[in-house]
FIKOLZA-1660 file (N, C-alpha, C; in steps of 0.1 Angstrom, whole numbers, plus 5000, padded with zeros to 4 digits):
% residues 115
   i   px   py   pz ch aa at
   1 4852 4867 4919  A  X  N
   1 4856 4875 4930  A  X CA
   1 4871 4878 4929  A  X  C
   2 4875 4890 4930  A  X  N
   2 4887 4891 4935  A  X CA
   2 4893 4893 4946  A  X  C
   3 4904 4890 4945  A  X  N
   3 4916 4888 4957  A  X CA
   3 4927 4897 4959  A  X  C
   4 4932 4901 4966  A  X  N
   4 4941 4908 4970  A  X CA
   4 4952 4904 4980  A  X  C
   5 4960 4904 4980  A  X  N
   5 4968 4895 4992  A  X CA
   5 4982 4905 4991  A  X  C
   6 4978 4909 5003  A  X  N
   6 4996 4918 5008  A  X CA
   6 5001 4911 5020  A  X  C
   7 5012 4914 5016  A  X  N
   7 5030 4906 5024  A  X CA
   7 5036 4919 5028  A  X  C
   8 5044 4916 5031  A  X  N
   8 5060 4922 5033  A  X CA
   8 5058 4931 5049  A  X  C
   9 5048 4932 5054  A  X  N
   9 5048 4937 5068  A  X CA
   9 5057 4929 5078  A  X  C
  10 5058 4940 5090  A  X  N
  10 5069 4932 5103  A  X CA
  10 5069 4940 5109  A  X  C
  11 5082 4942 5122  A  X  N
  11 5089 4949 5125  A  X CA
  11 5101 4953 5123  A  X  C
  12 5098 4968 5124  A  X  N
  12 5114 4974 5118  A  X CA
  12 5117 4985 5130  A  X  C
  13 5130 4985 5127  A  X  N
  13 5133 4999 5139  A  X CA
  13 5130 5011 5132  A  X  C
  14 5125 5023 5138  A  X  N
  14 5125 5033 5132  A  X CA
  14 5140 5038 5122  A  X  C
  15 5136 5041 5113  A  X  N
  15 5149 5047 5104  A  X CA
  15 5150 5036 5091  A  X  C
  16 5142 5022 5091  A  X  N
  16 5145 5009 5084  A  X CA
  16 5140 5015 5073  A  X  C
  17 5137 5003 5067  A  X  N
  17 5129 5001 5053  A  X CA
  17 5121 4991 5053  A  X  C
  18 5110 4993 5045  A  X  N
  18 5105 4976 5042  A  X CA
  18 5089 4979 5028  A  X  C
  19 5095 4967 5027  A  X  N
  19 5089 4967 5008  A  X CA
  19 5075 4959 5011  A  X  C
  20 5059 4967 5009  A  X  N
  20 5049 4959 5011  A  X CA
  20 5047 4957 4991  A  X  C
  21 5041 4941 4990  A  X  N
  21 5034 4939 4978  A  X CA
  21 5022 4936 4982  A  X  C
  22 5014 4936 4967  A  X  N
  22 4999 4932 4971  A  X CA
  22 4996 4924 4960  A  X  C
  23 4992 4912 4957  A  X  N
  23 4994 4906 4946  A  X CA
  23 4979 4907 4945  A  X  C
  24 4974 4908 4935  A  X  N
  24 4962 4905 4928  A  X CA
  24 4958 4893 4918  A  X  C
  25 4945 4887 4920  A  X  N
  25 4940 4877 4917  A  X CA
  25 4936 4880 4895  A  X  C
  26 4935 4894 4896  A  X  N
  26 4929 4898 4884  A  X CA
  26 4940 4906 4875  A  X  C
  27 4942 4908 4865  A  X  N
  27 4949 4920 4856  A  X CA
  27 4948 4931 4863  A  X  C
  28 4966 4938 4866  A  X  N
  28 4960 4951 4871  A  X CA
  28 4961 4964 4856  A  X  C
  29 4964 4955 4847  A  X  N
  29 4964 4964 4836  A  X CA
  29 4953 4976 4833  A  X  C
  30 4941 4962 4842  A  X  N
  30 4931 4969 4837  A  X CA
  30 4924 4978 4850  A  X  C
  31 4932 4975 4857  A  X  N
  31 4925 4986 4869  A  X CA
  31 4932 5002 4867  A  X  C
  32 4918 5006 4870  A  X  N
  32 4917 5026 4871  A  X CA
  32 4925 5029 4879  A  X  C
  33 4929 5022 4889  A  X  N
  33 4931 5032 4903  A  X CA
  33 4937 5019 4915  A  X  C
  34 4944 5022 4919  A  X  N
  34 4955 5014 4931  A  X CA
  34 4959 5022 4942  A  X  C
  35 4959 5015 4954  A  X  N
  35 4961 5027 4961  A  X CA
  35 4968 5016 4976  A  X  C
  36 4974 5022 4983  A  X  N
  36 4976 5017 4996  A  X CA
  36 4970 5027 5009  A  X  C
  37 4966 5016 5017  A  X  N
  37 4961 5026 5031  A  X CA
  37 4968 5021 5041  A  X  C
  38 4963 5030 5051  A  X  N
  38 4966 5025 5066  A  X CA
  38 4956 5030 5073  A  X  C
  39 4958 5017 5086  A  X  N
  39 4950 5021 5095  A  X CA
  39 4953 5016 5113  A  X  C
  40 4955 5027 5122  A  X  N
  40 4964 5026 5132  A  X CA
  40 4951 5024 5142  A  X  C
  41 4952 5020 5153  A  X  N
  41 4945 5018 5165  A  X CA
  41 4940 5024 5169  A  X  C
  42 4925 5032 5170  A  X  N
  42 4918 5043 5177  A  X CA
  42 4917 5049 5164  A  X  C
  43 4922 5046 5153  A  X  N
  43 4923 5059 5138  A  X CA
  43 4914 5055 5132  A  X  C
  44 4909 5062 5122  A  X  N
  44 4906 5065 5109  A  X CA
  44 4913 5057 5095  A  X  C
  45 4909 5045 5089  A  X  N
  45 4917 5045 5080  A  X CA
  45 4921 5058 5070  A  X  C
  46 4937 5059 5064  A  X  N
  46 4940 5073 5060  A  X CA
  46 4943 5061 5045  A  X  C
  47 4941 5068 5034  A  X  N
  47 4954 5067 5022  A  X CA
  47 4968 5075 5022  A  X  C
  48 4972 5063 5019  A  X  N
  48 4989 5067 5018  A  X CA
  48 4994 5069 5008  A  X  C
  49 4991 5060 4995  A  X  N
  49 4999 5065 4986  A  X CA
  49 4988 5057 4973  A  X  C
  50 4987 5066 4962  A  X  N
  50 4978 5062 4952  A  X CA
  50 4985 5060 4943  A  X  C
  51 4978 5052 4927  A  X  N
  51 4986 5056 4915  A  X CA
  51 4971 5052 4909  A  X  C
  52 4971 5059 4894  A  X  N
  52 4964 5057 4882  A  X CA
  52 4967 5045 4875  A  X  C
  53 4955 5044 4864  A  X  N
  53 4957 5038 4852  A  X CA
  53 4972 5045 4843  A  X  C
  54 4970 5062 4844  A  X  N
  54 4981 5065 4836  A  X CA
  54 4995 5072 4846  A  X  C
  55 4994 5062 4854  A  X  N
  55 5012 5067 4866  A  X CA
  55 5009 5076 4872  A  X  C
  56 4998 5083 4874  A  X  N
  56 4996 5096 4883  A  X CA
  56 4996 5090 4899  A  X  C
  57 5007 5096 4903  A  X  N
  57 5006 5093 4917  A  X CA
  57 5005 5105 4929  A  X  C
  58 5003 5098 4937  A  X  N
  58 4997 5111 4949  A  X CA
  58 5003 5105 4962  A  X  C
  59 5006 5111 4971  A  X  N
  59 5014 5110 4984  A  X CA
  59 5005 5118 4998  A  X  C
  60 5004 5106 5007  A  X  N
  60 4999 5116 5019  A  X CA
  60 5009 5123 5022  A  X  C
  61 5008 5136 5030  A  X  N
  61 5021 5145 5031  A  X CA
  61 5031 5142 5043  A  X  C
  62 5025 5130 5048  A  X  N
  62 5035 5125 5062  A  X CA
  62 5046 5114 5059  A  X  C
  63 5042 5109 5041  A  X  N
  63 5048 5099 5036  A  X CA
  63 5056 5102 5027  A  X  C
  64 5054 5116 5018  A  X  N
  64 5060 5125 5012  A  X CA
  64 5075 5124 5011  A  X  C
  65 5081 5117 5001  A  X  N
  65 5097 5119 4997  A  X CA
  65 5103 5099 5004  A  X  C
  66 5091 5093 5015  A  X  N
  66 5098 5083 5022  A  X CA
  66 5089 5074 5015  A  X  C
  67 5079 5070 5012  A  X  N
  67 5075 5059 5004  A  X CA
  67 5072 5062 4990  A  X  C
  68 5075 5048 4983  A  X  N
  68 5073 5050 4966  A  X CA
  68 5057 5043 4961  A  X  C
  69 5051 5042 4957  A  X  N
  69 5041 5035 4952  A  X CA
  69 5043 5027 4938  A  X  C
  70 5044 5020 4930  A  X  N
  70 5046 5015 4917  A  X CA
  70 5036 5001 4917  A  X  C
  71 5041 4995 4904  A  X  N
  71 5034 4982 4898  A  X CA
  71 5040 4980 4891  A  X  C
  72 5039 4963 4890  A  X  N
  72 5043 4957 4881  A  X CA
  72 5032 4948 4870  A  X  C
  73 5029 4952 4859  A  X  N
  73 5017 4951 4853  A  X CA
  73 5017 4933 4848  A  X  C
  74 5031 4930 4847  A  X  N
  74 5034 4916 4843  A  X CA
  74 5029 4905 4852  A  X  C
  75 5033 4911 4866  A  X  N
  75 5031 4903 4877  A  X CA
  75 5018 4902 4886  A  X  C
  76 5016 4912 4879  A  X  N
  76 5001 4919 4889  A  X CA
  76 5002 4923 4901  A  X  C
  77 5011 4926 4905  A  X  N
  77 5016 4937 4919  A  X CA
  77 5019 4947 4922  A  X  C
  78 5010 4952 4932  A  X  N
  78 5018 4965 4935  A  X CA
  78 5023 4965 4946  A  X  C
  79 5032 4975 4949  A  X  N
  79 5043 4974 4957  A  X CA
  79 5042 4990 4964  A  X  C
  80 5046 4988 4977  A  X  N
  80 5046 4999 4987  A  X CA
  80 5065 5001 4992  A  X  C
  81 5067 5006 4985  A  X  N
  81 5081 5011 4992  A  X CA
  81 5083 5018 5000  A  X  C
  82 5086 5017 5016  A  X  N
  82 5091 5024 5027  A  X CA
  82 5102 5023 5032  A  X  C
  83 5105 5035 5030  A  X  N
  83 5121 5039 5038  A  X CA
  83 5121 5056 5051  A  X  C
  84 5133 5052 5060  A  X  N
  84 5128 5063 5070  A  X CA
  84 5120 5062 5076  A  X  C
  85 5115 5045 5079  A  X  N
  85 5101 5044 5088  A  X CA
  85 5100 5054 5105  A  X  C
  86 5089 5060 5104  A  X  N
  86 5089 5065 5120  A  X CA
  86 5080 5056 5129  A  X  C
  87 5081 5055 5137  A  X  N
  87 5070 5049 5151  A  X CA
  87 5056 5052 5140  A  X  C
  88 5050 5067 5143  A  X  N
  88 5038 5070 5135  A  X CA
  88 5037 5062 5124  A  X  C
  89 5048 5057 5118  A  X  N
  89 5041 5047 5104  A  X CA
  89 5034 5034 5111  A  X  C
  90 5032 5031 5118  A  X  N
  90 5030 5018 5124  A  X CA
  90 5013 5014 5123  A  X  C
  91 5009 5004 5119  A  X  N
  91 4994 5005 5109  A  X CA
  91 4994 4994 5106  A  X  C
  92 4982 4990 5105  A  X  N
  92 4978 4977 5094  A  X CA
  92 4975 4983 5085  A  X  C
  93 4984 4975 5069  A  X  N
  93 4983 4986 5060  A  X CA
  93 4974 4977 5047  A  X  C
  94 4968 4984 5040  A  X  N
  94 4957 4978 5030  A  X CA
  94 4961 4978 5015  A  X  C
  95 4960 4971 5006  A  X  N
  95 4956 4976 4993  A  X CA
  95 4947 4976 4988  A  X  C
  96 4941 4981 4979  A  X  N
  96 4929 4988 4971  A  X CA
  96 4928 4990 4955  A  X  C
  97 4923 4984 4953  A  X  N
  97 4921 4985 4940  A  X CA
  97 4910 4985 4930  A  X  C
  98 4904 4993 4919  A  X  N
  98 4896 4995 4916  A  X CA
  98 4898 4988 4898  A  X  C
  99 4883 4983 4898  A  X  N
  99 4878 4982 4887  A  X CA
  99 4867 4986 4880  A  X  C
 100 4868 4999 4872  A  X  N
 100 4858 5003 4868  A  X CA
 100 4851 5009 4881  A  X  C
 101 4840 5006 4888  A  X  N
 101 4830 5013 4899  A  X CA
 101 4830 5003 4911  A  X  C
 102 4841 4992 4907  A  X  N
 102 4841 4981 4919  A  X CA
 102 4853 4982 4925  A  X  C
 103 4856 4982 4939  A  X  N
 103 4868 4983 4944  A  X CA
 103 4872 4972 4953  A  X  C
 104 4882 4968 4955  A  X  N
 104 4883 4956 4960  A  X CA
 104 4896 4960 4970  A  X  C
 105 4896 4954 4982  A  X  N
 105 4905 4955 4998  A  X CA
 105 4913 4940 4998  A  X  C
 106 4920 4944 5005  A  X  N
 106 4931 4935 5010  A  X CA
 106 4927 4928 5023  A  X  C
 107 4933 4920 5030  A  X  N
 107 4930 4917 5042  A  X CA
 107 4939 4927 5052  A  X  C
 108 4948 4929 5045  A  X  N
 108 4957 4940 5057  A  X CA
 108 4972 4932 5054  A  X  C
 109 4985 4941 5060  A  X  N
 109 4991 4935 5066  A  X CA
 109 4999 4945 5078  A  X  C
 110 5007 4939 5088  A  X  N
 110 5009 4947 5100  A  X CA
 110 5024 4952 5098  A  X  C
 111 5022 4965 5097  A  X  N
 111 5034 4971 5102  A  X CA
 111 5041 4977 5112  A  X  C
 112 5051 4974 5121  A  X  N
 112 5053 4976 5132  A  X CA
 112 5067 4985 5136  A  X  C
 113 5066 4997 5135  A  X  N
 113 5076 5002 5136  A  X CA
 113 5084 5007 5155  A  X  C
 114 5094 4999 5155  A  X  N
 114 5100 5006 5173  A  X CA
 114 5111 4999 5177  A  X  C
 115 5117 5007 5181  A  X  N
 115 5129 4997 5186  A  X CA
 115 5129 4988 5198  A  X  C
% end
């Protein structure tokens, strides 16, 4: 079974920064597809920010230019970079990751954006 375990949530004032990881139990060498979500209170979980096997990445358009998506293939993490947080970013945020036709979730972690 795999695991997934994200960190780096809190509270920040709007305008902050803050860096989510997601460490994985498995090689993410070998995963297709990584992705981070969120999901706010009364919402819909949305995707926020994707990447490929080959660095193709993709941006919801409310995150567009303020968060980075990457990995680190040595360490087996991926990493959610947020800067410019607004209130609206505020969410339990997920990672996701796929292997082959199996995908595997995070437990969450909380991000709290307000002054």
């Amino acid at each position: 079974q795999v695991q997934l375990v994200e960190s780096g949530g809190g509270l920040v004032q709007p305008g902050g920064s803050l860096r989510l990881s997601c460490a994985a139990s498995r090689s993410i060498s070998s995963s297709n597809f990584m992705g981070w979500y969120r999901q706010a209170p009364g919402k819909q979980r949305e995707a926020v920010a994707t990447i490929t096997s080959t660095g193709s990445t993709n941006y919801a358009d409310s995150v567009k230019g303020r968060f980075t998506i990457s990995r680190d293939s040595a360490k087996n993490l991926v990493y959610l970079q947020m800067s410019s947080l607004k209130p609206d970013d505020s969410a339990v945020y997920y990672c996701k990751l796929d292997w082959g036709i199996m995908g595997y979730w995070g437990q969450g972690t909380q991000v709290t954006v307000s002054s």
